[in-house]
N, C-alpha and C positions, 0 to 999 in steps of 0.2 A: 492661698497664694498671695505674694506681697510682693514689690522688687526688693531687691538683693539688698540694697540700701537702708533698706527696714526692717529685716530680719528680726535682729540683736530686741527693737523695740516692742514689735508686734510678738516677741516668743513671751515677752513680759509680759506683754498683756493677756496672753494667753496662760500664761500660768497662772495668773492674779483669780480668771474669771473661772479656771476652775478649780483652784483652791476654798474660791468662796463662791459657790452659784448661789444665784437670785438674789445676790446682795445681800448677805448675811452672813454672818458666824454662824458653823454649824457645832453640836456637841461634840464631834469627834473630828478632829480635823483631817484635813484630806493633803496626801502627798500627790503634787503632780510634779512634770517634767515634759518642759517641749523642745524637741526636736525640729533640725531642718534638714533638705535636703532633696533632689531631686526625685528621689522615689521614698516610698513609705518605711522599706529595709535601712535605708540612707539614714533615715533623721530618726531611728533608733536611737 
């Protein structure tokens, strides 16, 4: 959860961290996508 105001930045960083977990390049790269939105069907 984040205010409304920070969305756009925090879904950034949300993709960032799980495209690359643990700080690394992994061998096969990994496709993410975040979503926002009042409930979990929403931010589909």
């Amino acid at each position: 959860e984040c205010p409304q105001e920070c969305v756009e930045d925090v879904k950034l960083e949300v993709e960032e961290m799980m495209q690359h977990p643990f700080c690394r390049d992994l061998l096969v790269p990994l496709d993410a996508e975040a979503g926002s939105g009042v409930s979990w069907g929403e931010a589909k």
